[in-house]
C-alpha positions in Angstrom: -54.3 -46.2 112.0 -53.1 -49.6 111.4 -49.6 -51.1 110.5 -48.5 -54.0 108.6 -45.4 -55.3 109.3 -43.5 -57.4 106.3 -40.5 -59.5 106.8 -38.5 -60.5 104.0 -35.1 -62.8 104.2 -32.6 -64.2 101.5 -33.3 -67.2 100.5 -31.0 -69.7 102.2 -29.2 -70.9 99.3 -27.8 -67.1 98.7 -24.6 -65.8 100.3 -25.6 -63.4 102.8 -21.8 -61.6 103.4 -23.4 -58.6 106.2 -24.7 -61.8 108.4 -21.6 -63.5 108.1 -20.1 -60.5 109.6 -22.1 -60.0 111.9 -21.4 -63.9 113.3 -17.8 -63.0 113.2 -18.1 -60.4 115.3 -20.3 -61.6 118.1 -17.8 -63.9 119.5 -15.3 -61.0 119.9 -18.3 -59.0 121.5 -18.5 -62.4 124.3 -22.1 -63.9 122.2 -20.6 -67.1 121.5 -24.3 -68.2 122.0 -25.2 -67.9 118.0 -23.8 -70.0 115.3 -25.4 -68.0 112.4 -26.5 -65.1 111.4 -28.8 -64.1 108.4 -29.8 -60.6 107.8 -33.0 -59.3 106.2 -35.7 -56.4 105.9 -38.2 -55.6 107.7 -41.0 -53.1 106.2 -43.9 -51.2 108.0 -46.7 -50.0 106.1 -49.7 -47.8 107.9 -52.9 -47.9 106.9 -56.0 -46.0 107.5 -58.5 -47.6 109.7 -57.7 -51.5 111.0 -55.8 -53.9 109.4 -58.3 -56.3 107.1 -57.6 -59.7 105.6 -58.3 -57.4 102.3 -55.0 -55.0 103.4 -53.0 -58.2 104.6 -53.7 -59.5 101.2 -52.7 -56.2 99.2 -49.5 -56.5 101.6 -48.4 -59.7 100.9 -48.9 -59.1 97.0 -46.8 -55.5 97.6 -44.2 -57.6 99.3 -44.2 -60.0 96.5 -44.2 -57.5 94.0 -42.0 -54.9 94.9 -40.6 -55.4 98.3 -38.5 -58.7 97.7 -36.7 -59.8 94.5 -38.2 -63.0 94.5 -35.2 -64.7 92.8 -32.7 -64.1 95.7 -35.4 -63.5 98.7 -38.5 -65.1 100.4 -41.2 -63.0 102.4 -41.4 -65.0 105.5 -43.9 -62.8 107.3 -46.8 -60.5 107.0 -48.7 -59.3 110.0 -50.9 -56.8 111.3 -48.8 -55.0 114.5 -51.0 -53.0 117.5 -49.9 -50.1 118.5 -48.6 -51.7 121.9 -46.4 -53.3 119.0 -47.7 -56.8 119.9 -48.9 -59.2 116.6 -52.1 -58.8 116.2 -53.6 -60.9 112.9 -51.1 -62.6 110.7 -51.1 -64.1 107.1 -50.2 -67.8 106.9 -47.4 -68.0 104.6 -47.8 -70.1 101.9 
């Protein structure tokens, strides 16, 4: 079995009010390391068998499609994951 791992984000120019509270929150915790913080999805589809340019394809059109509202959001990563959950292949982003 393979996986493919999707990564979708709001686009920057949309108000992300969980990562903002997040930010505020990590100085309180003692991270005053991190100036921002932006939240966003991360999906992991199996597969039978490896993980093909053919099934990176159908992911990035499912992600597209149905996994991000493509007004408000940008899919910034799909990738083929090993079970030692190390990157193995990944789709250049267009």
């Amino acid at each position: 079995m393979g996986t493919v791992v999707v990564d979708v984000m709001l686009k920057s120019e949309i108000l992300d009010p969980q990562g903002q509270a997040v930010a505020g929150a990590l100085p309180r915790l003692g991270f005053n390391q991190f100036t921002d913080v932006r939240q966003g999805k991360r999906f992991e589809l199996t597969v039978q068998g490896e993980v093909t340019d053919e099934v990176l394809a159908a992911a990035r059109s499912a992600a597209e499609t149905m996994l991000s509202n493509p007004v408000i959001e940008d899919v910034v990563g799909v990738r083929a994951e090993s079970n030692d959950a190390g990157s193995q292949v990944a789709e250049p982003l267009a």
